[in-house]
PAFIZA-112213 format. One record per atom (N, C-alpha, C): x negated, y, z. Coordinates in steps of 0.001 Angstrom, whole numbers, plus 500000, padded with zeros to 6 digits. Each point is the difference from the previous one (the first is absolute). Layout:
N
XYZ ...
***
This chain:
407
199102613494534171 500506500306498660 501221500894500104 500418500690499394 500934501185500076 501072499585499098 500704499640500801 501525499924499460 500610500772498225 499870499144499058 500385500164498797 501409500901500133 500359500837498863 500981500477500450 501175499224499008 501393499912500861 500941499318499347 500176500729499009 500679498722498868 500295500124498672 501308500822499952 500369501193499515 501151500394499746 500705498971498762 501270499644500345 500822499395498933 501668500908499962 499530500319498747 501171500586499361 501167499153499463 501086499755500459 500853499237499212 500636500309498827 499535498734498852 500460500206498745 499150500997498872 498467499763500833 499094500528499050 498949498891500119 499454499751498795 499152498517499836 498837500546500445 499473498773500989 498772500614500249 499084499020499285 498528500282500384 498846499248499509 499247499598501597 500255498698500419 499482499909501031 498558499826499851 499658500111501325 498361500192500100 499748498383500380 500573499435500273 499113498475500685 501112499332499587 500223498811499619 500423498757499907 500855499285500339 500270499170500193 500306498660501507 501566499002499099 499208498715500558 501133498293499314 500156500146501629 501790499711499968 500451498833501163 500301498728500081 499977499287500798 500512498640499943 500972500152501206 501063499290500300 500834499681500461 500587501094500987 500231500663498508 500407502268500459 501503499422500402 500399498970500391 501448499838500492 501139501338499707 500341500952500324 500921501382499330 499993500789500295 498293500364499909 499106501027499774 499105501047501049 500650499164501035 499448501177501876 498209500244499452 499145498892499711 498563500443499999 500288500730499079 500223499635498494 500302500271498964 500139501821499936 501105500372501029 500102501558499385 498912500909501087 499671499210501362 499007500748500757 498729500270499101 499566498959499107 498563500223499210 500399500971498810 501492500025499260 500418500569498929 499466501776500792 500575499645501121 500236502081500532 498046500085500180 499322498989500454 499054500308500201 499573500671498838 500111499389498508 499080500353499031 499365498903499311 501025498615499942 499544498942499425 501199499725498851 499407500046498661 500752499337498998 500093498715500075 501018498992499850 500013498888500685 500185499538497849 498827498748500195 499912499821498499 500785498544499640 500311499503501475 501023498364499909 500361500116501782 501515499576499827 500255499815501478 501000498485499531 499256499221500972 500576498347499378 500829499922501568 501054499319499819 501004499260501163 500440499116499332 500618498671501075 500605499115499792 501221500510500213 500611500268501069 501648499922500326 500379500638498840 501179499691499572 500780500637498914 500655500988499685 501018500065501604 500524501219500448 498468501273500133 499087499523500502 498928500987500161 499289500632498486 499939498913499694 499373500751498600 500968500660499347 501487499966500060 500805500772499164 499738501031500832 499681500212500567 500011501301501191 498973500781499346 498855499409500023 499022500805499300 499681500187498808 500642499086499203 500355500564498451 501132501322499959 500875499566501075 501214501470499659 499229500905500736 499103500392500618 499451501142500103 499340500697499821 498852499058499112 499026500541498785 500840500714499050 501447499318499768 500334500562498694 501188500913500377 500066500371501180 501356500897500468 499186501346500707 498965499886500047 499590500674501612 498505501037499086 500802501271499968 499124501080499043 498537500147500439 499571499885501526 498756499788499884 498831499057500013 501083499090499504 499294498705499778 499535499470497875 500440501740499730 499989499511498447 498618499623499469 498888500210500639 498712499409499773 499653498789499853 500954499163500776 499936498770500016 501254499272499292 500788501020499608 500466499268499454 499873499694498311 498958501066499590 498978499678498539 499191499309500638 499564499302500964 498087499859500184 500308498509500446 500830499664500782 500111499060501032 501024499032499868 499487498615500143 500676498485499948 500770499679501047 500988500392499832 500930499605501075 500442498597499717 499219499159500938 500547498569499076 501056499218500767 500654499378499103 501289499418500270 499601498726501150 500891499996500820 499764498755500774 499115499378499903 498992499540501461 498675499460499067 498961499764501206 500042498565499989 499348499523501117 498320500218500331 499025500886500693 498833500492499641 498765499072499776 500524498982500139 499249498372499469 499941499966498485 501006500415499648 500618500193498458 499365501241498903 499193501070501218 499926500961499543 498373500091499387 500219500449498433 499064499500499248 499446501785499398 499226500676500359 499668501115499584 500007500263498221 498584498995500092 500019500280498022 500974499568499233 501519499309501045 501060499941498957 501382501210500174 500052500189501522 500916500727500241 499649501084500104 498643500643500148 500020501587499446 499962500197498571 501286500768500115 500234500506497933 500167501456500001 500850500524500936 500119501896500138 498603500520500050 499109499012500911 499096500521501355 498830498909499291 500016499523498491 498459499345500067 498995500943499604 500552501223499189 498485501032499323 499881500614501213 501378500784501014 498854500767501190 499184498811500881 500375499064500032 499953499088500678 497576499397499573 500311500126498450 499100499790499622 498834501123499761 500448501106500230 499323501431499825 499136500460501246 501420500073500719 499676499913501581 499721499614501393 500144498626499860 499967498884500738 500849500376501194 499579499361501009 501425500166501069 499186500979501066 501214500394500852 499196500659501135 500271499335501437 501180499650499742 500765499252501169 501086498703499442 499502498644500872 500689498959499971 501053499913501546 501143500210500214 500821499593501362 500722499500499725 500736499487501255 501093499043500013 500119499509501739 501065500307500320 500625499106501007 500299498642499993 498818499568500222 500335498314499431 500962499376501228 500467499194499711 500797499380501056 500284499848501278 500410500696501027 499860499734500956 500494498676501032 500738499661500138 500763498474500403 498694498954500296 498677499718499133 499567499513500961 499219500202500950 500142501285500364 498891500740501619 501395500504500482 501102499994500110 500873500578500331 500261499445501530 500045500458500831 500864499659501895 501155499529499388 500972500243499313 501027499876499827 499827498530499586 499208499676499129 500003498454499428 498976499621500623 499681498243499399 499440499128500453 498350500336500165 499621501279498955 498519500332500339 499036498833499033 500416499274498856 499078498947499560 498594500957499449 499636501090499683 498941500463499487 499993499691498877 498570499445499643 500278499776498473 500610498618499526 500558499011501085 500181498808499241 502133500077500083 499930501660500018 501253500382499390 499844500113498604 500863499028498858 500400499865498922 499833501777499423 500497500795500629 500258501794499733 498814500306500504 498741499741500028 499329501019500721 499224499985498507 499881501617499248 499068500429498967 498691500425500013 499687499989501061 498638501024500476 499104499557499082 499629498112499464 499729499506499426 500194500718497899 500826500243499739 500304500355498952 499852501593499910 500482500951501153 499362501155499962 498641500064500126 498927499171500478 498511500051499807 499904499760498234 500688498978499272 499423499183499103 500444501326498876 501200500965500384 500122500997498819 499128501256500019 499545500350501968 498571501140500060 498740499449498753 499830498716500610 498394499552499377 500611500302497905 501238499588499328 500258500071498777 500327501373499798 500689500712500523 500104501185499904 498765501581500537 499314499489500811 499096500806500563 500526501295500147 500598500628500789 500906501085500468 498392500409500694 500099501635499851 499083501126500880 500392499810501502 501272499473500465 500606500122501176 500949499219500253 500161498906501099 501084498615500198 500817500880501502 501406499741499447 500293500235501562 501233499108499733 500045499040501869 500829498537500009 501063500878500756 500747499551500390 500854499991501119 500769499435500718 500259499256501248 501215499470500889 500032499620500780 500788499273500301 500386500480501580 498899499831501369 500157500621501265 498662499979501052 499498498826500193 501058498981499947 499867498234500280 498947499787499464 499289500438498981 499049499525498927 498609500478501105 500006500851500556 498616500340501396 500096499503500635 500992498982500369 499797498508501252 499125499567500210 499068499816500975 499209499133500263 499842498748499393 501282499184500025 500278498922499293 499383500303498149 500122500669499887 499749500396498385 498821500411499688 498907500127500969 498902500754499839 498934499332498742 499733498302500388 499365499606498824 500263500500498705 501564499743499983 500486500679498361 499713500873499900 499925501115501096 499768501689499662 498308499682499730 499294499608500222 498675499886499674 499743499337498537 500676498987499560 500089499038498716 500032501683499193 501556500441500143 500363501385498864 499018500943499572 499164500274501514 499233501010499953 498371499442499404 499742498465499963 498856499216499264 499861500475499238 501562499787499217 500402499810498341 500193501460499475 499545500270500839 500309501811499607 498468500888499520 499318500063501732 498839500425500170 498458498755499677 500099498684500266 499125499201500694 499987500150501471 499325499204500443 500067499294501294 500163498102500134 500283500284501235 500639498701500624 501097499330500483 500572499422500118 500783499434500189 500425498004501218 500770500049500616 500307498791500249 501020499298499240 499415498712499521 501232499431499032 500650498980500520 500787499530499680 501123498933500556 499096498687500907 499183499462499661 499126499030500551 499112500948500965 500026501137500873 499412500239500661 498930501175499422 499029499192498953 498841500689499642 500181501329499272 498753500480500393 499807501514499237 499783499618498778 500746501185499136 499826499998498533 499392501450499699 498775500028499254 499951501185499561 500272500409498689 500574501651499715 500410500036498443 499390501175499565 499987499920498553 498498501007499499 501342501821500110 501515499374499633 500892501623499937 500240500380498645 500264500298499690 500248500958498487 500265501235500008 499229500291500701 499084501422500280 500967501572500294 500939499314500831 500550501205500679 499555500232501559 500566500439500995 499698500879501185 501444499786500184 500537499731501399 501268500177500957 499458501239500909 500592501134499607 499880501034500813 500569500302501422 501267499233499746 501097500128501351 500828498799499687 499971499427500933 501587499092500150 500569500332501751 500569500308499848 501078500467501052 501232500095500339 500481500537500567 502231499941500030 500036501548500091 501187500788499295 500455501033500174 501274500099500771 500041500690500324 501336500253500968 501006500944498610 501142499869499791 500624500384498857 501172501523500807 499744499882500931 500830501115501070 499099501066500278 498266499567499517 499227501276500095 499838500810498633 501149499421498947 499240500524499011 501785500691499419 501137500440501110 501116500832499591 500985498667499577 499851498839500461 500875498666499807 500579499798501689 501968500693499364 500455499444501292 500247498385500486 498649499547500234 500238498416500184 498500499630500549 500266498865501028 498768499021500279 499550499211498854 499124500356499525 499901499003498611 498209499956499846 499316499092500774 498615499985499435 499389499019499289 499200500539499239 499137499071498743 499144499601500257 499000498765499346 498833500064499964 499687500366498516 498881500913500000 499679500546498472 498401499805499829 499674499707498939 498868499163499750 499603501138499070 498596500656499620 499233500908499230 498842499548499797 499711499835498781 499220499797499288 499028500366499039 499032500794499965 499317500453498398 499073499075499437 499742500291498858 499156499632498822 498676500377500770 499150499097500271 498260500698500662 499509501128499523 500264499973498241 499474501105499177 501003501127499833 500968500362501253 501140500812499367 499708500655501633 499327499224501441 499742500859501008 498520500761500074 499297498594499552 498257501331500394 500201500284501193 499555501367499921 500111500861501018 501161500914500225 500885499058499474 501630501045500487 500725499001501469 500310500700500782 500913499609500962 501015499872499938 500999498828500213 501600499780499937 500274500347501776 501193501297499745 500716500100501709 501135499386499875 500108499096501410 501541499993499962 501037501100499787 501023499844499589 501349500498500380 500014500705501440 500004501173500232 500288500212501392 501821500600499648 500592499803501164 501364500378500135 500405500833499431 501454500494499435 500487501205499583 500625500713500803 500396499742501494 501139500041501008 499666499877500794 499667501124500838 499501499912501837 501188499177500398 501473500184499889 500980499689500159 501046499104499280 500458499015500223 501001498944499112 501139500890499585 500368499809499080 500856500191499466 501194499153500504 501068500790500349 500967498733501359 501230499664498665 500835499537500344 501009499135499017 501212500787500353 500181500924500683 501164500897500280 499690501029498663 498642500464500413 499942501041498516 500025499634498863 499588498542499849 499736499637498580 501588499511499746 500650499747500472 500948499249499307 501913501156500417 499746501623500682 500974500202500381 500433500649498470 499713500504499493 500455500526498369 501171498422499174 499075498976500610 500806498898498652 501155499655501199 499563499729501226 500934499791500606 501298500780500253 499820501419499976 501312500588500065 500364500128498606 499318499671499122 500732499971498718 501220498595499703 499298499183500647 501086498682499872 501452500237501041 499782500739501236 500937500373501136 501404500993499197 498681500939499275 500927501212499540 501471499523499152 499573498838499272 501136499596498954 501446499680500521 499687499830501599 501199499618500624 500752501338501088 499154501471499914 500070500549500724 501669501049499398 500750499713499150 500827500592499636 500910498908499997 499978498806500269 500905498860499644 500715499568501599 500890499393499702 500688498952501529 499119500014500942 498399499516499341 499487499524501384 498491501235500581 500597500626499684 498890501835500163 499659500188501205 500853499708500913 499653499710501653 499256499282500128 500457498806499725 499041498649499922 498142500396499639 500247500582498417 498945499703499242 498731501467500462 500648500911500451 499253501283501026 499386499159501269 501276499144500669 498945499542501504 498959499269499398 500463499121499103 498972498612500163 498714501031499330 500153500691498928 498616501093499697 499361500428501378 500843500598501067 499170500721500730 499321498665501081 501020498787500081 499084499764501196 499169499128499216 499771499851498569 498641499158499464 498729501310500164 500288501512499764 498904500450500408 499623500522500850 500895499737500689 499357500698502232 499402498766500012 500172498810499707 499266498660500125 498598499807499796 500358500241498603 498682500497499296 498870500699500457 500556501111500200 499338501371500675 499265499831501556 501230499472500755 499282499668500521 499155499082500773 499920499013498977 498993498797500128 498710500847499346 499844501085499385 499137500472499284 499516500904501119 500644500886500528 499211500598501620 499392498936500984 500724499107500125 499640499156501050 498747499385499816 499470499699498633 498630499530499545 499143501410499418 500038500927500458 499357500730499393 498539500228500512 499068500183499575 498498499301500360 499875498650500189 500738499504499445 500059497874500088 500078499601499343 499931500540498459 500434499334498945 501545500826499223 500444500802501096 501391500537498826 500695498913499694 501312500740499627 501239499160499835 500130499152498474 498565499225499677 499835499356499120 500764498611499539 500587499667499281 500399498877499627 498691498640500035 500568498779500325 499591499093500375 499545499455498326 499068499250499558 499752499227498754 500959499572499362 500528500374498280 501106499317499488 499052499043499497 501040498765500124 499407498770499296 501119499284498613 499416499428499124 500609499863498751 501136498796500116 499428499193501149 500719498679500009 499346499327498604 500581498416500403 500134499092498862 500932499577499575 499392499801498604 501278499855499245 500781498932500165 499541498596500794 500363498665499952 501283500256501659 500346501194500359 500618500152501518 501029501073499558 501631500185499310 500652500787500428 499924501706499149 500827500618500500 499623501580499642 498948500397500901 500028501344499714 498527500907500907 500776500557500997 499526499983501246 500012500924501086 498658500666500156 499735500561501418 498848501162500367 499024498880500823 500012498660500164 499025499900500945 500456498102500521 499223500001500551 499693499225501496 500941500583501267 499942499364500695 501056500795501466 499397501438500422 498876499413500516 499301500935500316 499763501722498931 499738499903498398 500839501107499596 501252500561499806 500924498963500218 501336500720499924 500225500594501318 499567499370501128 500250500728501196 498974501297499950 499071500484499449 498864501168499987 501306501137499129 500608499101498882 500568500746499370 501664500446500497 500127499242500814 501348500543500835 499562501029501069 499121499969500372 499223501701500926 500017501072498955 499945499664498638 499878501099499182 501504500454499613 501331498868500527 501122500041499550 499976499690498795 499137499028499798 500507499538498312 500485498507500352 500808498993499190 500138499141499775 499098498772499327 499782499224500522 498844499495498786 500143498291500065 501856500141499924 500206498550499346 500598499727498824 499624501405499074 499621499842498520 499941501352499246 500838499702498811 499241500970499538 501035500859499525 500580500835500119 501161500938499000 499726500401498800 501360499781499480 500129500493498492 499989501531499796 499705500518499083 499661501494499782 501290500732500370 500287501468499755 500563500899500150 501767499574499095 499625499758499058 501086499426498722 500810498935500285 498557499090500010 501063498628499856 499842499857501384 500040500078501764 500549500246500683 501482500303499393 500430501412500320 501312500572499348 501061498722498982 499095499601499160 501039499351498832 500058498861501064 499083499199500569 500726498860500243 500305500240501700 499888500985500598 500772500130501020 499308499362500961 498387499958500200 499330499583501040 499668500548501682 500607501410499870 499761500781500937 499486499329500962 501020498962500864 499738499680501212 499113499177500042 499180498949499499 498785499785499482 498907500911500489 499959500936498733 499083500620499665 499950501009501085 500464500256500190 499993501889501047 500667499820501104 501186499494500558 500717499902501127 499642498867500856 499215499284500034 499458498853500725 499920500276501149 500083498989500927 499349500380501494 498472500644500678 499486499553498505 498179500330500799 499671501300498492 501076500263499678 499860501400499455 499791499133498337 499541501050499025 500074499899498516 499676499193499994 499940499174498523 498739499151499460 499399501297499246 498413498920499453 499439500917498615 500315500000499034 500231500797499021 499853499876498310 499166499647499790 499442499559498883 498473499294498909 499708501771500131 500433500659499581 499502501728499962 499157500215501369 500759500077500842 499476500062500692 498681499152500600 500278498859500473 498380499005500023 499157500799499045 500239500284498993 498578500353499214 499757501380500391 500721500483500628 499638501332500805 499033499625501171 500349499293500591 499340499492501140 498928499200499484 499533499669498911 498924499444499363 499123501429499207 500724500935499645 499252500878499415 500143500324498632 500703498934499664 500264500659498160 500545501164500058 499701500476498779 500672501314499479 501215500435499637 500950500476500336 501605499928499697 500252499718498537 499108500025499330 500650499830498538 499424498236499426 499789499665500724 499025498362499786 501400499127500020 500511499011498988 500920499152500001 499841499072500008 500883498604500977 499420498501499480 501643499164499632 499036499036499259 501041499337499115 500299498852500669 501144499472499768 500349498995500580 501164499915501034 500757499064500112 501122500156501220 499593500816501255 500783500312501027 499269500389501478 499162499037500603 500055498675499953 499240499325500947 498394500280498965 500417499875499256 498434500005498866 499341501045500091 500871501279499801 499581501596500368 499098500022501609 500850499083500720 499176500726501475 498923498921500243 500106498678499256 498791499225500366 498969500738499490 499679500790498500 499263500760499294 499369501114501236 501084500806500434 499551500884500861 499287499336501597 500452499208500275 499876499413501000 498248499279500114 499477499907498455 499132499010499570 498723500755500260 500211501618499689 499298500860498788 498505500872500877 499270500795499648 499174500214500460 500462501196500275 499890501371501204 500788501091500083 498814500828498991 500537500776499083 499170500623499414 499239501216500294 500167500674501117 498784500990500341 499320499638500617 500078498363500553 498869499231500335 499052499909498860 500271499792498821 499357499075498801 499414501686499698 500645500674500025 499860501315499170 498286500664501056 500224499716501521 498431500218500454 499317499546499644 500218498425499979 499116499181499541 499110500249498611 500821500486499101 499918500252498206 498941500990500370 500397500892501068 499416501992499754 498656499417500398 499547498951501327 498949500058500671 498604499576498667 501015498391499070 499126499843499215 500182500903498716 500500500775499966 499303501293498514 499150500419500496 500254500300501579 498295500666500391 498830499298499605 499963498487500067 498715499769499565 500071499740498363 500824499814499828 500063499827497822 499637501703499787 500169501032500358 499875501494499694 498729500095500470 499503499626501148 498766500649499842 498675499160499549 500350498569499641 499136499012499184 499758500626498859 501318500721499091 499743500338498776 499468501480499841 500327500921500786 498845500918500458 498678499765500167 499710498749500986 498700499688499542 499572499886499000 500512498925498989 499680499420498947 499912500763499083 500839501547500326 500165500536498478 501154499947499157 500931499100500475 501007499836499122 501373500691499985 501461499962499206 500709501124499992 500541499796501247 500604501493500251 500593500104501260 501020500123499656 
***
């Protein structure tokens, strides 16, 4: 199939999208704007966290090329996806909703219980939705399902469940808790791919891989083929390039003041550091940043990691036993040595992490810093989501070519 060509988006001119798509647990917005750039009008994006959903309400309604959605689309207030009731909470989005039906249902449902990091319960984790994202495909009937999270979920250990999802998806079989095979009739979709992406092949300076789940409607493939995602980047994108613009911007503020000596070395030796941890891996992966993780909320402020990433991230000369305050309030409250003069070099800004996640410089989140970087820390990198989006227009574009219908 031949690569659809990307959607030009003009900022601050309304468009008329061509395909669809509801999120569930769009946390502050990483899938969310990868499917937006793809060419998906997003007709409800539901989250629980609070800080998160203000995130994505202030950017529907701040963020000029998002004004499509912000006539079309339910940005709903805090809102647990158990809670989430279509024929009551679509009101912007019930006539396209009812005109056009959907094209795409996603969501990053929870990761924590397939996570290495945690205990791994599967589904008899209290948080695991997979259950409730099946029960809104079969009510909603989307042309196209795509899941997402973390690799833990392709464990061996997890495989029955990965077979249960894919029952309840396609038909098949299954092993159920007592041992025996269960067979299920499906509700008549197709799993095209479930797999992990690498998020460093797709221009994300970071180790960050998914498992991503694809799905069509039986009557929406026929005889159309779904391709994976192939890479955007023979080469990683290393964390010296991505982050030397913000970084000497935070250095610069001190480069006329008392500590200008100071604030010039510690700049240069965070990016000979940088740099060259980024030669030294070059054909190995590049001088990529290690996985940000969101933390929980029940432990403290946010730092960068586990031991093991803060030490990945001290080869990069970053700090990553927390998190720095921005450019400003640094300055007002006089954090320097904190933030920038440390022994194992800077900390991050929340700006930054979402650089290293992939948002777009103009994407804002609400909430204190620890809330801001758990958000970023949480989120899906969006030119991951954004392949993902392009691969399935290929098959929604040329279904309706078949069919006849508008392009």
């Amino acid at each position: 199939m031949t690569r659809t060509t990307e959607p030009e988006l003009i900022p601050g001119e309304p468009r008329e999208p061509e395909y669809t798509s509801i999120e569930i647990c769009a946390g502050a917005g990483g899938q969310a704007i990868g499917l937006h750039q793809a060419g998906f009008g997003h007709l409800a994006l539901v989250e629980l966290d609070q800080h998160a959903a203000l995130t994505l309400q202030t950017n529907v309604e701040e963020n000029s090329s998002w004004s499509w959605e912000r006539e079309h689309c339910d940005v709903l207030p805090p809102m647990d996806v158990n809670d989430f009731t279509p024929s009551r909470d679509l009101k912007k989005s019930a006539k396209l909703f009812k005109e056009r039906g959907l094209d795409l249902l996603a969501g990053g449902v929870p990761c924590p219980p397939f996570s290495h990091a945690g205990k791994q319960l599967g589904k008899a984790d209290e948080r695991d939705l997979f259950p409730r994202m099946l029960q809104l495909v079969k009510d909603l009937q989307p042309r196209a399902v795509m899941i997402e999270n973390v690799r833990g979920i392709m464990d061996p250990k997890f495989s029955d469940y990965r077979d249960w999802i894919m029952a309840k998806l396609q038909g098949g079989q299954y092993r159920g808790d007592d041992g025996r095979i269960v067979h299920e009739k499906g509700i008549g979709y197709k799993v095209c791919e479930w797999d992990v992406l690498e998020a460093s092949k797709f221009g994300v300076p970071q180790l960050r891989p998914r498992a991503i789940l694809v799905a069509f409607h039986k009557d929406v493939l026929k005889d159309v083929k779904y391709e994976w995602p192939t890479p955007t980047h023979e080469e990683p994108v290393s964390v010296a390039d991505s982050l030397e613009l913000s970084m000497r911007e935070r250095f610069e503020k001190y480069f006329k003041s008392a500590d200008a000596q100071r604030a010039k070395k510690a700049y240069d030796r965070w990016f000979k550091t940088a740099t060259e941890r980024d030669l030294e891996l070059k054909g190995k992966g590049g001088g990529v940043a290690p996985t940000l993780v969101g933390g929980s909320k029940k432990h403290g402020g946010a730092d960068l990691g586990p031991s093991r990433a803060k030490a990945a991230w001290r080869l990069l000369g970053v700090s990553g036993l927390g998190v720095a305050n921005d450019i400003e309030t640094c300055k007002e409250k006089e954090t320097e040595e904190r933030d920038l003069f440390g022994e194992d070099g800077p900390m991050l800004t929340v700006q930054q992490a979402a650089i290293i996640q992939g948002f777009p410089p103009e994407w804002r989140f609400s909430g204190g810093k620890t809330a801001q970087y758990r958000q970023v820390g949480n989120a899906f990198p969006p030119p991951v989501a954004r392949a993902v989006g392009l691969s399935i227009v290929d098959v929604l574009k040329a279904a309706r070519e078949r069919d006849g219908e508008r392009s």
